[in-house]
N, C-alpha and C positions, 0 to 999 in steps of 0.2 A: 504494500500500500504506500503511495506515494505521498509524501508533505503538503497539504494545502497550504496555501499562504497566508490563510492566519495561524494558520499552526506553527509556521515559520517566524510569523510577526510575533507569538506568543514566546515561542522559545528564545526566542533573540532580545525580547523586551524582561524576560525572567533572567536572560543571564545578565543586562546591565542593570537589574538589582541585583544581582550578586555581587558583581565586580562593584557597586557603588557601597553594599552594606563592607566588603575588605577592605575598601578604602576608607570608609570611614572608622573603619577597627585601626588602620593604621595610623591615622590623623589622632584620632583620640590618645592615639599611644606615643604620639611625638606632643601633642597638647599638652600634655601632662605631666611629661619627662622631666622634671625641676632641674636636670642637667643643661637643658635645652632653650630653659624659660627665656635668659637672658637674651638670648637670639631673636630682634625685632621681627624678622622671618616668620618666625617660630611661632610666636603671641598674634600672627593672622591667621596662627591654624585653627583660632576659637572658632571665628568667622565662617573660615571653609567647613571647621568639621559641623558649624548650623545647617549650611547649606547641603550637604551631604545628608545629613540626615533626612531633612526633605527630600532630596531627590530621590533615597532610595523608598521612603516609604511611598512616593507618587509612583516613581515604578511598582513598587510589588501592588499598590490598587490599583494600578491599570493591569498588571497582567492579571488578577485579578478579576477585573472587570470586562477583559476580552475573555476569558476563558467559559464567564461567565453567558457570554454575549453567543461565544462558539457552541457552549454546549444548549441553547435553548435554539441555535437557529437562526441568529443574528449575525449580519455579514451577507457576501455571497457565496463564500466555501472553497471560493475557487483559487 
């Protein structure tokens, strides 16, 4: 059985929540480093890791809400 393309859009939209929730595992871990703090760099990463945060949770509710949308018949399938 071949990949529809929401199925594709689905699986490709679930892994850039994943890559975004490591990334924000990563952020938080340089965030917080007190080794690190000093680094004006560093103290932007509060900002980014907000931002992150959001992004992945808007991904995981849209994949989410396609998956939703695919299983009831939502879309064209194709």
């Amino acid at each position: 059985m071949t990949e529809s393309k929401i199925e594709k859009i689905i699986r490709e939209v679930s892994f850039a929540a994943q890559c975004a929730e490591m990334a924000l595992c990563g952020v938080k871990s340089a965030a917080y480093d007190s080794d690190l703090l000093s680094f004006p760099e560093v103290q932007e990463l509060s900002e980014v890791n907000y931002r992150l945060d959001y992004l992945s949770e808007d991904l995981k509710n849209l994949t989410e809400k396609l998956k939703a949308a695919h299983m009831t018949g939502g879309g064209n399938g194709s």
